[in-house]
N, C-alpha and C positions, 0 to 999 in steps of 0.2 A: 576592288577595282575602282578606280575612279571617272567619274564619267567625263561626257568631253567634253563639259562644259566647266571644268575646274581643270586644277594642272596638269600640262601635259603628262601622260604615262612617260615611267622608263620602261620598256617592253624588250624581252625575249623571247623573237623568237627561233624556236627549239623544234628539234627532232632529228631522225636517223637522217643521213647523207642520204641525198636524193628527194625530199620532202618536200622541196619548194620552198625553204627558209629566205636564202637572198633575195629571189623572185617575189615573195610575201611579205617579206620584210622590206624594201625597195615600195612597193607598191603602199602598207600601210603608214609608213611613215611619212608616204607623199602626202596621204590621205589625212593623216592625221596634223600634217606641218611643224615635223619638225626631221631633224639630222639621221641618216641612216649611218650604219656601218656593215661591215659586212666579216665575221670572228676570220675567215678565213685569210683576210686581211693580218690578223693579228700571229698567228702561226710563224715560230722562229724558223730558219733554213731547215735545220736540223727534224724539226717536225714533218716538214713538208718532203723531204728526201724520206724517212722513214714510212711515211702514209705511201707514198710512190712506189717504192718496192716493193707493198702490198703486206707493211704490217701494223697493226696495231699500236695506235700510240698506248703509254699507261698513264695512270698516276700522273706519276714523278713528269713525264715528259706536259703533259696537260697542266700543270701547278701554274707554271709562269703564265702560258697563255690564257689560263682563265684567270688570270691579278692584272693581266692588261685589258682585259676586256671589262673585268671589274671596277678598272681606273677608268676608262672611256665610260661608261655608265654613270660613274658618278662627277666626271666633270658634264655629263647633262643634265644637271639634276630639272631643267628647265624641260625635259622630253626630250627621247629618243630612243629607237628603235635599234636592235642588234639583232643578226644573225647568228646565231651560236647551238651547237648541238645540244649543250648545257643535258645530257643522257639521264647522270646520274643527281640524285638529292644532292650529295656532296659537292656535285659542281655549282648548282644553281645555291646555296646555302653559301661556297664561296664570294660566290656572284654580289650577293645580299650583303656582306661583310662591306663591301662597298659602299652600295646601292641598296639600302632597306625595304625600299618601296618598289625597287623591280617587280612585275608582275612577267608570268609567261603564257604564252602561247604557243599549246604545242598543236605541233600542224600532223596527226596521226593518219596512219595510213596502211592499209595491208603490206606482205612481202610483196606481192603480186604486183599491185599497183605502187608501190614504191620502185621495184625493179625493171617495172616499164620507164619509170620517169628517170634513173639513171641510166638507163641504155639509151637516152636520148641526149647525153650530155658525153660526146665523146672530148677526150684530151682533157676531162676533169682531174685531179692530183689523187684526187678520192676513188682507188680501182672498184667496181663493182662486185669485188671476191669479200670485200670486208664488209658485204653491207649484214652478213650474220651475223658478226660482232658485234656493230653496231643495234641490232636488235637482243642479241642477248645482254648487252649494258644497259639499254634503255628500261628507267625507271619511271614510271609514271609518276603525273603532280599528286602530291600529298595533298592530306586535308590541309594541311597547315600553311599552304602554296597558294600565293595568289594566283590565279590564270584559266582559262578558257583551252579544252581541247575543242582542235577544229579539223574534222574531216579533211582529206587533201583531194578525194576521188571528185572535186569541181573546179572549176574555172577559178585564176585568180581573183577576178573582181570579185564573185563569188561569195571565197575566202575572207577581202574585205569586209566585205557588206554584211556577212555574219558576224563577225567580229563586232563591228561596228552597232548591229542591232544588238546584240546580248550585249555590250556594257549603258548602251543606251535602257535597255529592258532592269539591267542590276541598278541601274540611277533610279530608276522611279519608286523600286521596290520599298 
């Protein structure tokens, strides 16, 4: 991880629907000054009609949209921050094909407290029936992974300011 006093991160972050990724990712890349996006954004029609009727995207349907989100990461190689579910290795290891230096940040959280924070998000595209799936795909970061898990059961500022102290903490090391 690099600290914040050298260049900006390209930062992922990552976790099941419902996690607080746009909300966290919005917030640290204020914090951090530079460009947000938000993957949901990046999602062809075809994806997002598919998630709506309550099923799981695969693979195949996921390939394109994470090469676009791949390509927005690396035209910042200057910093910036992404929202992205990025579950499996395989996504985030796409991601990197890009972007070598992404680092992620998964925002981790119980069923419980995950399913509270999607029943507060009504008219979301993301029904609250898939958030199983989305737990049973979810891979945790490898040793081989840059990035920081971070608790979601706090306040976003929070979420920041932890963030922010553990890579300030990994700079001095």
């Amino acid at each position: 991880m690099t600290s914040m006093n050298q260049q900006p991160p390209q930062l992922v972050v990552m976790g099941v629907s419902g996690s607080g990724k746009s909300t966290v990712g919005a917030a640290l890349a204020q914090r951090l000054g530079v460009p947000f996006a938000d993957a949901d954004d990046f999602h062809p029609p075809a994806n997002i009609a598919k998630m709506t009727a309550g099923h799981a995207l695969d693979d195949v349907d996921r390939h394109p949209w994470l090469e676009a989100i791949g390509e927005w990461l690396a035209r910042h190689e200057q910093g910036g921050v992404i929202s992205c579910s990025a579950l499996k290795v395989a996504y985030r290891d796409q991601l990197r094909t890009h972007a070598p230096r992404t680092a992620f940040v998964h925002l981790h959280g119980s069923r419980e407290v995950i399913a509270r924070r999607q029943a507060s998000r009504p008219g979301h595209f993301m029904p609250a029936s898939l958030l199983d799936s989305q737990f049973d795909t979810l891979e945790p970061l490898g040793r081989h992974e840059a990035g920081l898990v971070i608790d979601v059961d706090q306040d976003v500022d929070a979420i920041v300011q932890e963030y922010v102290d553990r890579i300030v903490a990994a700079s001095t090391d």
